[in-house]
C-alpha positions as a printed NumPy array, in Angstrom:
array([[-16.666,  15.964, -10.414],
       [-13.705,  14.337,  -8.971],
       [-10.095,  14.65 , -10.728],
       [ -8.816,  11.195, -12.001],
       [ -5.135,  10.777, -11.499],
       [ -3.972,   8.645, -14.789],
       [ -0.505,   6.548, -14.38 ],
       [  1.103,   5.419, -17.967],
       [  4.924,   4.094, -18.368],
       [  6.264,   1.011, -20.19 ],
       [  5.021,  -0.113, -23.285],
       [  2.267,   2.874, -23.217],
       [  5.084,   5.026, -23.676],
       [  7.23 ,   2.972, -25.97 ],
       [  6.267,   5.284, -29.609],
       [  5.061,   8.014, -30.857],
       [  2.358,   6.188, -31.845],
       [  1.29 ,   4.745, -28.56 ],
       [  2.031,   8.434, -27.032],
       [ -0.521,   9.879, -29.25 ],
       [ -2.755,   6.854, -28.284],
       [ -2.202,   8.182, -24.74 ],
       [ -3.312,  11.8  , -25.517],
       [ -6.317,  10.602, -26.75 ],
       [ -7.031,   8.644, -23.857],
       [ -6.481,  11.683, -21.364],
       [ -8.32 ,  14.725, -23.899],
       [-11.606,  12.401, -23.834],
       [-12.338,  12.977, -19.944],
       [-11.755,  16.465, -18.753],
       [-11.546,  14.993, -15.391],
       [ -7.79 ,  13.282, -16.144],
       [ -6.051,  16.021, -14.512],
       [ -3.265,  14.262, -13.096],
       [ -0.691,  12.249, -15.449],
       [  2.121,  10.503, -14.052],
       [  4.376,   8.909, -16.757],
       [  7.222,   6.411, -15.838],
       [  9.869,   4.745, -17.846],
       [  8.962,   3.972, -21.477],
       [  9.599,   0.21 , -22.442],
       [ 11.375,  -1.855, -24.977],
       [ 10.303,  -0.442, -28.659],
       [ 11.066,  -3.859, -30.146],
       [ 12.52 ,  -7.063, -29.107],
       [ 16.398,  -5.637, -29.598],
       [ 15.655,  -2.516, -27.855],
       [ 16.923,  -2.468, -23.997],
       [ 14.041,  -0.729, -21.095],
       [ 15.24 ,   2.967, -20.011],
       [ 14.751,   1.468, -16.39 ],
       [ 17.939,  -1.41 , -17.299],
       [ 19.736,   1.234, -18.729],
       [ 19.768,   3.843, -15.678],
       [ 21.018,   0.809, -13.549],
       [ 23.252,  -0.261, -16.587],
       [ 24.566,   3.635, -16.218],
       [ 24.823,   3.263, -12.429],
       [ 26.99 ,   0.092, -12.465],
       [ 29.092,   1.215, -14.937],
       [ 32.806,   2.274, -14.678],
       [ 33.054,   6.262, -15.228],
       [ 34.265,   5.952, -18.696],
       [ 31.617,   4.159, -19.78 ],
       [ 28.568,   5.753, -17.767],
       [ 28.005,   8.896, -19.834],
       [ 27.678,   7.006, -22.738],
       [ 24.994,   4.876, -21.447],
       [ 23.483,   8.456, -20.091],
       [ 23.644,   9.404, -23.743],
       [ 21.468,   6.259, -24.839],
       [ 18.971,   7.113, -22.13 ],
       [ 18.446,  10.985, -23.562],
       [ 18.401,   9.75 , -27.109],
       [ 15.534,   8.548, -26.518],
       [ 13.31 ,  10.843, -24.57 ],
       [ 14.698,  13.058, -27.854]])
């Protein structure tokens, strides 16, 4: 059989919840052997997108930027 390449990021990837939703997804065909994940989303409507945040981080004056770079780890965390 052929391997599927699966490609989740945004919202998909925005809980623990939906992340568990994801495993499901990829443990019920043993041909998903290739995950790419991208940037998980907004968790709620206050919540800023990793994706604003690295070029929030980029444009930001030194002092700032590791604080921002903080933020972003928090959350993979």
């Amino acid at each position: 059989m052929a391997s599927i390449v699966c490609n989740f990021g945004g919202s998909s990837l925005a809980s623990a919840v939906r992340m568990q939703r994801i495993r499901r997804i990829i443990e019920a065909n043993s041909d998903r052997r290739y995950i790419v994940v991208s940037a998980p989303g907004k968790r709620n409507e206050a919540d800023r997108k990793i994706t604003d945040l690295l070029i929030d981080a980029a444009n930001a004056p030194q002092d700032e930027n590791q604080l921002i770079v903080s933020r972003i780890c928090k959350r993979y965390s």
